[in-house]
NUTOR-965615 format. One line per 10 residues: their letters; for each residue x, y, z of C-alpha. Coordinates in Angstrom, 1 decimal, padded with zeros to 4 digits. Example, Ala and Ser with C-alpha at 12.3 -4.5 7.8 and 13.67 -1.06 7.14 Angstrom:
BEGIN
as) 012.3 -004.5 007.8 | 013.7 -001.1 007.1
This chain:
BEGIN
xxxxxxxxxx) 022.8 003.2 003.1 | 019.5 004.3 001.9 | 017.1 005.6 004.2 | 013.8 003.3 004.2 | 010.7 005.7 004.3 | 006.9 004.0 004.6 | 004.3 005.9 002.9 | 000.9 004.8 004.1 | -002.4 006.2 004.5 | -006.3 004.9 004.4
xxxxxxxxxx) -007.9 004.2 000.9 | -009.2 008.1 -000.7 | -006.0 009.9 001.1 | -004.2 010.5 -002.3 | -001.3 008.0 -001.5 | -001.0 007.2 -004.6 | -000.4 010.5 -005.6 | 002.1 011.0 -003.0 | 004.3 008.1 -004.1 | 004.6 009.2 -008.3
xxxxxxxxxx) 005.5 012.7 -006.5 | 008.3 011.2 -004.6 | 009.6 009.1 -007.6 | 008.9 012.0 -010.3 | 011.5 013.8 -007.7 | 014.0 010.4 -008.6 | 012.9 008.4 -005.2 | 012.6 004.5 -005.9 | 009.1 003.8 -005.0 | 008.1 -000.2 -004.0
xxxxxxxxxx) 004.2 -000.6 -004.0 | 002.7 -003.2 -002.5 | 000.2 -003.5 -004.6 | 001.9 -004.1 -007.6 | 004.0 -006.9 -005.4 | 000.8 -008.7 -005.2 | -000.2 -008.4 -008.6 | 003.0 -010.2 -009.8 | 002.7 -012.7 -006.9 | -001.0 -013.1 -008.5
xxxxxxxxxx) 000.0 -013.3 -012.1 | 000.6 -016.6 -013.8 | 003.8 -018.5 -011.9 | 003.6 -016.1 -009.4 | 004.7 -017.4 -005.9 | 001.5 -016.5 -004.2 | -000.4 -018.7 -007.3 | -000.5 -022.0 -005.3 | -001.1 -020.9 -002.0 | -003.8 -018.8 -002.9
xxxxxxxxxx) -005.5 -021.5 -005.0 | -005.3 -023.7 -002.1 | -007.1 -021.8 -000.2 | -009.9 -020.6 -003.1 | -009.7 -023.2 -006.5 | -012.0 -021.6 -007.9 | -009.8 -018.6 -007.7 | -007.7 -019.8 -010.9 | -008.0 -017.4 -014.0 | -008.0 -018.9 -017.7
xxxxxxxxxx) -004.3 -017.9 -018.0 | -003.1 -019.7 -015.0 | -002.7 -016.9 -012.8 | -005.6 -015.4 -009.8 | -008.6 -014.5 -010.5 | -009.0 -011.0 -008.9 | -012.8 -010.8 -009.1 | -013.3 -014.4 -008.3 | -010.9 -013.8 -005.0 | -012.5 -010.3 -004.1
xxxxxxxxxx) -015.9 -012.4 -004.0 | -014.6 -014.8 -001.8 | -013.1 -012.2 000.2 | -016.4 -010.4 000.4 | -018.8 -013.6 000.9 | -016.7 -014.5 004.3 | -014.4 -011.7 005.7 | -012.8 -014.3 008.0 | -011.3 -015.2 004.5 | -008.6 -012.0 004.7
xxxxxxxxxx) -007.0 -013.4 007.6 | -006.2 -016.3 005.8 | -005.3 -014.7 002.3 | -002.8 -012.2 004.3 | -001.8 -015.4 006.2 | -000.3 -017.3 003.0 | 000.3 -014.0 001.1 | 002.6 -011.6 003.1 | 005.4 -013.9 004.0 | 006.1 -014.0 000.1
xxxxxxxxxx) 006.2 -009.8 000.1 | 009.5 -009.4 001.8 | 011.8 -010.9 -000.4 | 010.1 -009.0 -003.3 | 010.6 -006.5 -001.2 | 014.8 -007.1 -000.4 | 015.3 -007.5 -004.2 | 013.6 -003.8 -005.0 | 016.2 -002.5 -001.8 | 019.2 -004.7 -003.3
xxxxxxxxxx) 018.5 -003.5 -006.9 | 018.4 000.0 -005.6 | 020.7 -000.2 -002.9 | 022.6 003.1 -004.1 | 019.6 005.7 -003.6 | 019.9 007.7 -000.5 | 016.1 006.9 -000.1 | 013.3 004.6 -000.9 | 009.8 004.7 -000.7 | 007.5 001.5 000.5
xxxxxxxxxx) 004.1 002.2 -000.6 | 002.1 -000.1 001.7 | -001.5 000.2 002.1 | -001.4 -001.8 005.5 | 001.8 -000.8 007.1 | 000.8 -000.2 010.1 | -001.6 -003.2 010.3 | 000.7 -005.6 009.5 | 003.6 -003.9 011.8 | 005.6 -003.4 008.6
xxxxxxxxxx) 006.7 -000.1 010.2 | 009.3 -001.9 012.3 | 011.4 -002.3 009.0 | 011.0 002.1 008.1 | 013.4 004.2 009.5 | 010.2 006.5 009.8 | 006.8 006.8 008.2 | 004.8 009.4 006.0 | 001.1 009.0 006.4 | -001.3 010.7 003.7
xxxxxxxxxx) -004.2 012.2 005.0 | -007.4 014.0 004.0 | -010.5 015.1 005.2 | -013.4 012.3 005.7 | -016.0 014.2 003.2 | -013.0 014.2 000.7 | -011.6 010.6 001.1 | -015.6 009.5 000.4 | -016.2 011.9 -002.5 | -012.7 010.0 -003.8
xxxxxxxxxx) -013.2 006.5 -003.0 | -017.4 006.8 -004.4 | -016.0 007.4 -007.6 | -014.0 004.7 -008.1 | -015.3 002.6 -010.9 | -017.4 000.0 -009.2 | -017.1 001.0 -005.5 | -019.9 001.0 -003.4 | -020.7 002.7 000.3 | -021.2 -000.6 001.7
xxxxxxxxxx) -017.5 -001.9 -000.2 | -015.9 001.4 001.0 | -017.0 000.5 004.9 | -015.7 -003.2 005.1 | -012.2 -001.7 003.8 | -012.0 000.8 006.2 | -012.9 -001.3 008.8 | -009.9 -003.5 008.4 | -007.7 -000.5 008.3 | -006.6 001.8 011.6
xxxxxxxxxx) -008.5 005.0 011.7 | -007.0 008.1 010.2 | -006.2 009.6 013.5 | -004.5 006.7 015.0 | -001.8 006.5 011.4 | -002.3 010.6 011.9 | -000.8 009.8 015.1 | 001.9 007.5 014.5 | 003.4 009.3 012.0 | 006.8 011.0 011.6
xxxxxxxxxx) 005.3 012.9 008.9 | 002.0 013.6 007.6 | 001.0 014.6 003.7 | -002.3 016.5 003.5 | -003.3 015.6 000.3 | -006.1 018.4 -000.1 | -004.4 019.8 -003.0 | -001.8 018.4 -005.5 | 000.4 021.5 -004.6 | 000.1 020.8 -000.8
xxxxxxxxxx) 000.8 017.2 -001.1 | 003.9 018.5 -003.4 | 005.1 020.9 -000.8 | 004.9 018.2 001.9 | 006.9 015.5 -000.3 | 009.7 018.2 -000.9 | 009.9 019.1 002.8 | 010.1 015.5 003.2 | 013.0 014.7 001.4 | 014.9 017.5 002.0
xxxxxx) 014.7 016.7 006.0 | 015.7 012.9 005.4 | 018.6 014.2 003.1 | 020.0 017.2 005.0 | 019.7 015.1 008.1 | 021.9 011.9 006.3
């Protein structure tokens, strides 16, 4: 039986760093992200509900308009309660067929951005957490392409502080350095296998 590990950490912390490490080491990685995006992509089961909520949502090609969504999202932030409200109950059978079609690796890796918000960490056997320092994860998340201060503050303040994941962590990947976060990943997998 594989052993289900969350990775999770706050936008900047080098998570998704962390996750190519573990599946560059042969690790099945599912990202949540990339979930969505095929939800979001023409025929995608999240297509309807989402364009219930935001018609004017639909791209050319039939699928979600990202842009038009994240100005939505942005115009009325009451409007993420609702999106996560017809969008995560489609994530967990996307989710069962990544476990099922991997079923024989002794671990897999659920890269979710939220995990802790949305108390996905009921269905890890434990939790790695990336973390940084503050000046870092803003130098990182200002670069971005199209980020702004005022964008970075309304995504942090839908996600739990640092500290708190910090603290409810069975591991934690400092991702100062690509050859820290490297050690920590190792570390990491060697515990979870020597302890199967």
């Amino acid at each position: 039986m594989s052993y289900r590990l969350g990775l999770t950490g706050s936008i900047g912390m080098g998570k998704s760093t962390a996750a190519r490490m573990f599946a560059d080491l042969g690790h099945p990685v599912w990202d949540a992200d990339a979930a969505v995006h095929r939800l979001y992509a023409p025929g995608g089961a999240a297509v309807a509900p989402v364009l219930t909520l935001f018609p004017d949502a639909e791209a050319p090609d039939g699928g979600i308009d990202r842009t038009v969504l994240a100005a939505a999202l942005r115009a009325d932030p009451s409007n993420y309660a609702r999106l996560e409200h017809a969008v995560h109950p489609l994530l967990p059978a996307d989710r069962a067929k990544f476990a099922s079609e991997h079923s024989d690796a002794p671990i897999l890796v659920f890269d979710i951005p939220l995990l802790f918000e949305t108390g996905g960490e009921a269905q890890m056997d434990g939790v790695a957490v990336c973390s940084t320092d503050a000046e870092t994860q803003r130098h990182r998340v200002l670069a971005r392409k199209g980020m702004t201060a005022e964008r970075f503050a309304e995504i942090l303040a839908r996600q739990l502080p640092d500290a708190e994941k910090r603290a409810r962590a069975d591991w934690i990947i400092q991702t100062d350095s690509i050859d820290t976060a490297l050690d920590a990943v190792r570390r990491i997998c060697d515990e979870i296998l020597h302890a199967a």
